[in-house]
N, C-alpha and C positions, 0 to 999 in steps of 0.2 A: 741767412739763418735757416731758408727753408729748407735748401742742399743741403747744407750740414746736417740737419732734423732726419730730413730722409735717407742721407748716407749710415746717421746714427742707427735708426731703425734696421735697415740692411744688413748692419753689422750685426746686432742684437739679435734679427732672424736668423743670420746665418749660424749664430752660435746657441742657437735654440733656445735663449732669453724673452721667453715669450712674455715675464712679466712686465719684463723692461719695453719691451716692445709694444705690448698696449698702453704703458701708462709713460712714456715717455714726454709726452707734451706736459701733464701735469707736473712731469717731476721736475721740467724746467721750467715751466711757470714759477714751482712753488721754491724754486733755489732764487729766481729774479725776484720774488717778494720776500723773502725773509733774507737775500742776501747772503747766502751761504757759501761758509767758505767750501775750498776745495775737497778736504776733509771731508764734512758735514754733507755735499753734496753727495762722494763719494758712497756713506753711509748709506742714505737713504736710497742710492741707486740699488748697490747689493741689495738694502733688507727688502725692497721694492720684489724681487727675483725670489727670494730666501720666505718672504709670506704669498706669494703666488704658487709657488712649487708646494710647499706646504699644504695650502688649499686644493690645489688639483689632486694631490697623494693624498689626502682624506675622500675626498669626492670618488678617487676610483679604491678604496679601500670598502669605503660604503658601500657602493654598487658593487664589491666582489662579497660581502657580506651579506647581500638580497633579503636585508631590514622588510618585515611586512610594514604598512602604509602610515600606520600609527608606531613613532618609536621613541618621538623626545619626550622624557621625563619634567619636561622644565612645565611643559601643560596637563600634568596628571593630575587629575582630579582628589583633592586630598577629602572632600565628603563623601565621598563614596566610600564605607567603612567594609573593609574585607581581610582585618586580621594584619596588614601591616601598618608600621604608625610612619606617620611625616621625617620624624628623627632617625630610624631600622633603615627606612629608602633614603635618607641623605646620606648616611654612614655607607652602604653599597655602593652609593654611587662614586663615591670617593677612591674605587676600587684597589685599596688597600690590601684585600684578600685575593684580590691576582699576583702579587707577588709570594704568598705564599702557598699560592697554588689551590685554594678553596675552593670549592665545589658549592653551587646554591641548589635547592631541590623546592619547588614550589610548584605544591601539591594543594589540591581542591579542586569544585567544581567548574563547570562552563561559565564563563562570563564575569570569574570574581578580578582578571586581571592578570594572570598567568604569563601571557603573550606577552603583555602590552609592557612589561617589568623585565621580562627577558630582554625582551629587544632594545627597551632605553637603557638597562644596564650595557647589552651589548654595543649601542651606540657610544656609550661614557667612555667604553674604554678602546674603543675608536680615536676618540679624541683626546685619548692619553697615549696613543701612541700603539697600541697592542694589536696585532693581527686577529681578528675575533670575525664570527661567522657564526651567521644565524640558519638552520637546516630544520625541517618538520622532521619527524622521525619518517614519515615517507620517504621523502629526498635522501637521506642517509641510508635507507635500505635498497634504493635504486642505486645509489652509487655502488654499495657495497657489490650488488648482484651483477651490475654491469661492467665494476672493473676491469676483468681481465674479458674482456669482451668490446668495448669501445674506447677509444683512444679518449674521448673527452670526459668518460666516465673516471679514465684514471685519472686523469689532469686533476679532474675536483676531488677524488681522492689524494691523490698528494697531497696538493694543496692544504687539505684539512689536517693533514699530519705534521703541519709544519704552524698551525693554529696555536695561538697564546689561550685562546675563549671559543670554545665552541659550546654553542646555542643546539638543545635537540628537543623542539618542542612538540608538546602530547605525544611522549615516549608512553609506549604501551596501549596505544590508541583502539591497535587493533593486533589480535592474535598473531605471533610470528611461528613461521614454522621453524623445523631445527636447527635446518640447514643456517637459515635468517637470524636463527638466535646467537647460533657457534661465530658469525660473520661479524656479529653486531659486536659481542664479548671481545673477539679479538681486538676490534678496532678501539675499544673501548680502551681494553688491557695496554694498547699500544702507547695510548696517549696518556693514559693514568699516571699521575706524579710529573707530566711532563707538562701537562695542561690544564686550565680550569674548563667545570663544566656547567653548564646552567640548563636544567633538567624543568621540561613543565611537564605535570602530570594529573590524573583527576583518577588514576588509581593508587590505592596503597599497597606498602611493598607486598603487603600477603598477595594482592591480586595479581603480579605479578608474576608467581609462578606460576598459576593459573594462564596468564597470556603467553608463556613461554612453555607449556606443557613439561617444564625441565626445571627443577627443583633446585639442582644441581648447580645448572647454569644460572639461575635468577638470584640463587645467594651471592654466587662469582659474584656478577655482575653489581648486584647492590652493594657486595663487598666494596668494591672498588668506589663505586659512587658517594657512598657514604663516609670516604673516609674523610677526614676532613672537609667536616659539609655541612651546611646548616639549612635547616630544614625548613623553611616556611609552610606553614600553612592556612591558605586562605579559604574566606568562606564567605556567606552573604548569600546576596538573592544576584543576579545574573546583572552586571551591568548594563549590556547592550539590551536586554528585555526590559531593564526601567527607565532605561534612554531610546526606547526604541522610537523611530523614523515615520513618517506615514505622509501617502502619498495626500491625504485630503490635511485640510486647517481644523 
């Protein structure tokens, strides 16, 4: 039985079955107690490879997504009152408006939850299946600048252009020059209608022209964002300053 076990194993390695390959002792224990027929065996071998691969393509889906540290929704604090309600965030997350290509825009201060609503929606739809990518408005204007300059700058630009959900969070953080604003619209214009966007921000659109010194471009731009987009806007007192941390008792 042993030989067979580890010839089985061998086989399964060689054919790159790695789920079957770690969980093969279980799955013939649990055919010797329940008695399963060949079939049934059969069944649970596949689905055994078929929820492992599954699992491993989420996990590096994840990690090509670089979720910040807090991003499941299931532990969001629902007393903390900052403008959206418990039923507004079940309905999101059900991401229903990724198939019609919807745009969220959540706007307000430091600390009302901006991030932390980006990123678990972009996790939801993670695990519905959608190629989605969380980027600060920095990281998006470093790529932009570096693509035709480094190979791995293009890589992640690609890549984003082939995004179902991309994440750009505290867009308008900080003044962009023109060049950086013309680079940012394109990329924008490029994916518009082809993708959803989930926009954090703690300016409103008038300041925005203001951060883009171009008038011109920041209407473009909100043009396109706002079309089919719903706007959140949160407010409150700073959650991490009324949960704040301290190193004494």
């Amino acid at each position: 039985m042993e030989s067979k076990t580890k010839v089985l194993r061998d086989y399964a390695g060689q054919l790159r079955l790695m789920g079957i390959q770690d969980h093969l002792e279980k799955l013939i224990d649990r055919a010797a107690e329940e008695k399963c027929s060949y079939l049934d065996f059969l069944l649970n071998f596949l689905e055994t490879e078929i929820n492992h691969r599954s699992s491993r393509n989420l996990e590096n889906r994840i990690k090509a997504a670089k979720l910040p540290v807090n991003y499941n929704l299931d532990q969001y604090d629902y007393s903390f009152i900052n403008g959206i309600s418990k039923q507004q965030l079940k309905q999101l997350r059900e991401c229903m408006w990724l198939e019609k290509i919807f745009n969220i825009v959540l706007m307000g201060p430091s600390g009302t939850g901006k991030t932390l609503i980006a990123a678990g929606l972009c996790y939801d739809a993670l695990k519905s299946g959608y190629r989605a990518y969380f980027r600060t408005m920095e990281q998006i204007n470093e790529t932009l600048i570096m693509k035709d300059i480094t190979r791995s700058a293009l890589i992640e630009y690609n890549k984003l252009l082939k995004a179902h959900l991309l994440v750009i969070d505290d867009i308008m953080m900080f003044a962009l020059e023109k060049k950086q604003a013309v680079q940012l619209f394109n990329f924008i214009n490029h994916l518009h209608e082809k993708a959803s966007f989930i926009v954090t921000t703690n300016k409103s659109p008038e300041e925005w022209v203001k951060m883009l010194d171009d008038e011109v471009i920041a209407t473009a731009l909100l043009d396109r964002i706002l079309y089919r987009c719903e706007v959140i806007r949160l407010s409150g007192k700073s959650y991490r300053l009324e949960n704040r941390k301290t190193i004494f008792n």
